[in-house]
N, C-alpha and C positions, 0 to 999 in steps of 0.2 A: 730219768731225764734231768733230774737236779743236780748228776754228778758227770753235766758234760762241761768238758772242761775248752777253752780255748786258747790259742798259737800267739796272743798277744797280752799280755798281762795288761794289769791296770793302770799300772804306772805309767803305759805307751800311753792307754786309749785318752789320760789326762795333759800328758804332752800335745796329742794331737786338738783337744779346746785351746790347751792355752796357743798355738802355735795360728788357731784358728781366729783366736781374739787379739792378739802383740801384732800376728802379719795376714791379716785382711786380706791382702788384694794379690800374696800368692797361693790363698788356701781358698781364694772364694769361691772358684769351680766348687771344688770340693767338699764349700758347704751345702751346696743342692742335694749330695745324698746321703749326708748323714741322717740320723732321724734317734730321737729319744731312746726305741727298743734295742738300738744297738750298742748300749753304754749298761755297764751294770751298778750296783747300787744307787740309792733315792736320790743321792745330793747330786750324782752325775746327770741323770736322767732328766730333773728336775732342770738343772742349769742348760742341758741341751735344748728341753723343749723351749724357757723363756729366751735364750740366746735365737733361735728359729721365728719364734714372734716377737723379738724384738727387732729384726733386721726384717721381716714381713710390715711390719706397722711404718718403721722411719726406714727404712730401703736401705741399710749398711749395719755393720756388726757394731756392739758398744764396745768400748774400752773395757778392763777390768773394774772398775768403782764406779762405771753406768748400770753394767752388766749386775753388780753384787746389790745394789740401788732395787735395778728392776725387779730383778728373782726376788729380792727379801721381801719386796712389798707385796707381789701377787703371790705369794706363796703363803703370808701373814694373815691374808684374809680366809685358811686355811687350817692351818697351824704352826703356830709361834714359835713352836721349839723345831720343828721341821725347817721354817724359812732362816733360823738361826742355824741352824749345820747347812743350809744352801748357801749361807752367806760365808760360811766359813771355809765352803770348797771353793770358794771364788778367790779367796785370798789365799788358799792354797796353790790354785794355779797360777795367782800371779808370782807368784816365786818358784818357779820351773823354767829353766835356762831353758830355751829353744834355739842356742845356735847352730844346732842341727837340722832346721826346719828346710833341709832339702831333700835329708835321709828320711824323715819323719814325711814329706807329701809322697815320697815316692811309695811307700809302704802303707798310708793312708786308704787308696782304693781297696790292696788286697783285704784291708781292716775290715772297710764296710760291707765287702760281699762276704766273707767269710759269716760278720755278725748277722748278715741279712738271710744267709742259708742255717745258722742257728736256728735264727729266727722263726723262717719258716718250718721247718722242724718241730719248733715248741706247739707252732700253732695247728700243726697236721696229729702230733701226737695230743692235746688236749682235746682235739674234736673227737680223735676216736675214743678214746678213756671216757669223755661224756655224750658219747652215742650220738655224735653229730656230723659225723662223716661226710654227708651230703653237702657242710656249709662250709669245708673245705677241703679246694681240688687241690689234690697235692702235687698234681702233673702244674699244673697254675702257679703255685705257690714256687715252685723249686725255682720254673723258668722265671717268674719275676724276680727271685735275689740272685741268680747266673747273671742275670743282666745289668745288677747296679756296677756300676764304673766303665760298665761295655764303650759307653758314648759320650767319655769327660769331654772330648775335643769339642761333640756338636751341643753342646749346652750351649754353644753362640759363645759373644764375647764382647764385654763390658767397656764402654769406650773409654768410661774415665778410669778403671782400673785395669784395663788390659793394653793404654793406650802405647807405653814403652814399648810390650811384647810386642805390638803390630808394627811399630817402626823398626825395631830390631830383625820382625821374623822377616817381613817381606826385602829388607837393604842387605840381609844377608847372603852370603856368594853361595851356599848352597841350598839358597828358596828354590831357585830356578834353574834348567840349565841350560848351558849354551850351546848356539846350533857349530860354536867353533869356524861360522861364517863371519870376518870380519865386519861387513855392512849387514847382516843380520844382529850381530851381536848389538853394532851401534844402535841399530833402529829398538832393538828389547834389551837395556843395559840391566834388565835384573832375570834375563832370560825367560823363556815361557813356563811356566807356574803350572802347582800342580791343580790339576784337573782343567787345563785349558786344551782345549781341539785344537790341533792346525791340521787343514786340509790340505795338500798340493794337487790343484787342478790340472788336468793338462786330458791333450785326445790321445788315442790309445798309440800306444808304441812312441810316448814324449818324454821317456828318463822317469815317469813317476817312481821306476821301483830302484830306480841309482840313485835318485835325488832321497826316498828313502831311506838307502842302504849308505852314503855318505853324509846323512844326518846321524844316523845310528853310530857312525864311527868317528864323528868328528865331538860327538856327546861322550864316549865313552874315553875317547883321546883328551878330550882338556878339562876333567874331571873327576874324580872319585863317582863313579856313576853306574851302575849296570845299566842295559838297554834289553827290553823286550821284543822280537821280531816275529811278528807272525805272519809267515807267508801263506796267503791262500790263493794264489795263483800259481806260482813258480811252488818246486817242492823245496824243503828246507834245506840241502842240499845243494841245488843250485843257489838259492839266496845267500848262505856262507859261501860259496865258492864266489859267487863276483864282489862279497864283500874281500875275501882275500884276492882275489883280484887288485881291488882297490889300497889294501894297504901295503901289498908288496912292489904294483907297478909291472906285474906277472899280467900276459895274455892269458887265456884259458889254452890257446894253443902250447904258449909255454912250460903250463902246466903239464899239459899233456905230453913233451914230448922226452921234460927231463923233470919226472914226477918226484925222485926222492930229494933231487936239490932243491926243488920248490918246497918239498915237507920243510927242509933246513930253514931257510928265506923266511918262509912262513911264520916258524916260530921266532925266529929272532926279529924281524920286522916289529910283531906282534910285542915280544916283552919290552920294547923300546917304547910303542906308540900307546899301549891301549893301559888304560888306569883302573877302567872298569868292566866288566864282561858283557857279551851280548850273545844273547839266547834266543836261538830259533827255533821255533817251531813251526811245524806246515799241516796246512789241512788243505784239503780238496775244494774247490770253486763251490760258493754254495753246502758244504761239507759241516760247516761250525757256526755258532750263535755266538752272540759278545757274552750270553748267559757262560757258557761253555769256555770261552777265552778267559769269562774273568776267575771261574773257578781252577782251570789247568795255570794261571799267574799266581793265583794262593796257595795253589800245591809246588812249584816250580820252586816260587819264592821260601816257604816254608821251608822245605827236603835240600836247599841250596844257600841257604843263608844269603841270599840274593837283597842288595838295595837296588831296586830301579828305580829311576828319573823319569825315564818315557817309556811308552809301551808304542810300535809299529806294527797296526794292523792296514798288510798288504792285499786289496783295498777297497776298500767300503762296499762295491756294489758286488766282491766275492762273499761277503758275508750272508748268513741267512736270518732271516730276523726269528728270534724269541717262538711270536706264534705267527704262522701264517694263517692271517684272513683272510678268505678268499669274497668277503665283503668289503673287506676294506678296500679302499684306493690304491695302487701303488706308491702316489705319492704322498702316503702317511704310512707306510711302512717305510720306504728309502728314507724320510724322516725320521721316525723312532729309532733305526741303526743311527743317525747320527745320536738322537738324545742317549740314547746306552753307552756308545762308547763314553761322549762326556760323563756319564756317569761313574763308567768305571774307572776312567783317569784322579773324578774326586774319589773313590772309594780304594784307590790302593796308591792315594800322593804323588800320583803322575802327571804330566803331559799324555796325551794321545796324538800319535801322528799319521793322519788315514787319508792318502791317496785317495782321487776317486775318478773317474773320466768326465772330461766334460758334456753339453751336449751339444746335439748336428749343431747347430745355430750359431756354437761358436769358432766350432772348428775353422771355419773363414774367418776368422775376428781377430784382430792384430794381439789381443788381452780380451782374456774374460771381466765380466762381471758377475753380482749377486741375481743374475736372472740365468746363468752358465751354467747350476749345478744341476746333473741327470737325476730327473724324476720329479725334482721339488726343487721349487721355488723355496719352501717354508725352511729349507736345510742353511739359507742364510743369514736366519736369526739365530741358529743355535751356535754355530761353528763360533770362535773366539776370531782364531785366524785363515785366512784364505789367503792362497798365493799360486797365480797362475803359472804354471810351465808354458811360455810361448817361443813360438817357432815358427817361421813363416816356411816353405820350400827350401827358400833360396840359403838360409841361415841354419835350416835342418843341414843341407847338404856339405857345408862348412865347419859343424857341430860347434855353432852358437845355439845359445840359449837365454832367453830374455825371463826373468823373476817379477812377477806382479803381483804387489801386493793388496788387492783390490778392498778384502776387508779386514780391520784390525779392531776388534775390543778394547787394544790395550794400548794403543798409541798409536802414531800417522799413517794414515791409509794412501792408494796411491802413488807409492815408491815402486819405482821402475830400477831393475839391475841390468845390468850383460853380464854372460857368463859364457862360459866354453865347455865342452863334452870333448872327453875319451871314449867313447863306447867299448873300446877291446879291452879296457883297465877301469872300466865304471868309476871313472874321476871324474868330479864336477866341481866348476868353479863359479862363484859369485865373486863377480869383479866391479867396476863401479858403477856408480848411480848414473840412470838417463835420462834423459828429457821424457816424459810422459803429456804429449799432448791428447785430452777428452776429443775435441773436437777433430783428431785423425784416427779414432778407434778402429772406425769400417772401410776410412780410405785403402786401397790395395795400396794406390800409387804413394802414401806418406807414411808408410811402416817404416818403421827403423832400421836405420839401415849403420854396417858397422864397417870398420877399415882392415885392413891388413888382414885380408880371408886369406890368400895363397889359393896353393893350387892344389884343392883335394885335402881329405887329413892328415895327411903322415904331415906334409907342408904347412896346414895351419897348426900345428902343435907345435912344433919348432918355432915358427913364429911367434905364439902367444906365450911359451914358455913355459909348456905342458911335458911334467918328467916322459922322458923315451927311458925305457930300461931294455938294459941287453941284456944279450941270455948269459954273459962273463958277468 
């Protein structure tokens, strides 16, 4: 074992102190996992351990000639000629150029699991050599150094020294993305973030899974973006089919009746509009767990070199939960599917966008509220954003569609839109903002009511200005 050799010379492992002492506040993660055993001779180890207690004691790293100060004196009361070669690596590292300290953090992690599986190594080989086996697990050992640098991101984050990154990461145009709805965009100018819910409410057969599939394609169109689709009601199949639907302006009849010109349409539509890819996958009603979603998104993503933005799981009450209790309530399982997906939107840098049906109570209700979601009440504390699909009869049969956005974690709740439906080309528009009176929620007679219906749909699309595409 004395002659194991290591992928990082020494010369690195003292760029990375000094890199650690000159620039503080980009190496500071980073000092949470180093540790003394993974630095080799005395003067290194030595300076790592007081560098560790001294930013433990006063809460921030020392300069060089604090740092050479501290080591000399606790080491002094030791030995003299020791704390004299500790003081003289110190003034060693301060004359080591770090203006590479970008290349030097990004190779910093591999450093320390590398030295941390040494590590354990030394410690699993010295137990057996002195018959002590039992005092270390090596299954233990191995997975505790796999794991240093696993979770740099969730060490949290230091207000006064991470405080630029947090202004920088969240004003950046690609923190969040956009729904490529122009009054959606307005209302979330840094787009929906990763790991936030949006639900779109609505009763069954209300555009939940167009209003899906034209969020999918309006994200994947005004951005560098892949998008996740999983249908678990429609099969995957149908789901891309009314999404090209959607971007060609193709009926499915059309499709159907001049199949290879539509193949051509298709593509060329497609390499005009779309920036980034969207991936379907289908499972069967009830058929798949978000456990099972998030693992086939790890595998997809991996084997495809995929960046997703948002994942669309179509919709919530097709999912199965994890375990079924049959102690449990149902409405503490239809809540835990909501807490999973949020979960797995933080756990792979997403958005989640998960349809769900409303319930009886609202279905008469001009807009839902946070007492509208099926099963659970408790599903409106976790959700970031809710937004009702509303439609009265009269506004179904004209293919209006009203957007309520009933609740928002992230800025003004209570925004009312109009929009309009294509059903034969699953286009959907949010068009402008409307009056939202509380006190006419349940009235029938003071629903909103809209102008320039026409006569039927082929006549309200021309009207509103909704592409017709011919079959030339």
């Amino acid at each position: 074992m004395s002659n194991l050799g290591y992928n990082f010379t020494q010369d690195f492992q003292d760029a990375i102190l000094a890199c650690l002492i000159r620039h503080p506040n980009d190496f500071y993660a980073f000092g949470e996992i180093i540790k003394p055993e993974y630095f080799t001779g005395p003067a290194a180890t030595e300076v790592v351990y007081h560098l560790k207690e001294y930013r433990d004691r006063f809460g921030n790293y020392p300069n060089f000639t604090t740092l050479g100060n501290f080591a000399f004196h606790a080491a002094a009361k030791v030995n003299v000629d020791h704390a004299k070669e500790t003081l003289d690596y110190v003034e060693k590292l301060a004359e080591i150029d770090t203006s590479d300290k970008d290349g030097i953090l990004a190779l910093s992690v591999k450093f320390a699991k590398e030295r941390a599986v040494y590590d354990a190594i030394r410690k699993i080989h010295a137990a057996q050599t002195e018959g002590k086996g039992e005092n270390a697990d090596p299954v233990k050992l191995m997975e505790e150094a796999m794991k240093v640098g696993m979770n740099m991101n969730d060490l949290g984050l230091s207000l006064y020294h991470d405080s630029d990154k947090v202004i920088d990461t969240v004003n950046d145009h690609a923190y969040g993305v956009h729904t490529g709805f122009a009054e959606f965009d307005k209302l979330w100018k840094h787009g929906w973030a990763p790991g936030w819910l949006i639900v779109l409410l609505a009763p069954p057969k209300r555009f939940k899974t167009g209003m899906a599939i034209n969020l999918a394609i309006n994200i994947a169109s005004t951005q560098d973006a892949d998008v996740l689709y999983y249908a678990c009601e429609i099969s995957q199949e149908l789901a891309a089919y009314r999404a090209l639907s959607n971007i060609t302006g193709w009926t499915q009849d059309q499709f159907s009746e001049q199949q290879e010109k539509g193949k051509l349409i298709a593509k060329e539509k497609m390499k005009g509009k779309l920036w980034g890819n969207i991936w379907f996958k289908g499972y069967p009603s009830k058929g798949v767990t978000l456990s099972e979603i998030k693992a086939h998104a790890k595998q997809v993503i991996s084997t495809y070199n995929l960046k997703p933005k948002a994942i669309v799981i179509d919709y919530a009450e097709t999912v199965r939960p994890d375990k079924v209790d049959r102690e449990a309530p149902d409405w503490r399982q239809q809540a835990d599917i909501y807490t999973q997906a949020r979960a797995l939107g933080q756990a792979l840098g997403c958005c989640v966008i998960m349809p769900d049906r409303c319930n009886r109570e609202t279905v008469g209700q001009s807009v839902p509220s946070m007492k509208s979601f099926q099963g659970a009440f408790e599903k409106a504390g976790i959700v970031d954003i809710a937004i009702g699909l509303c439609a009265t009869d009269d506004e179904y049969k004209h293919d209006r569609l009203r957007y309520f956005v009933f609740l928002n974690r992230h800025g003004e709740a209570f925004k009312h839109y109009d929009g309009s439906v294509d059903p034969e080309r699953m286009q959907l528009t949010v068009d402008g903002e409307i009056e939202y009176n509380p006190d006419e929620e349940n009235d029938e007679n003071a629903r909103p009511r809209f102008k320039n219906y026409g006569k039927g749909r082929r006549n309200h699309r021309i009207a509103t200005g909704v592409a017709q595409t011919q079959n030339d």
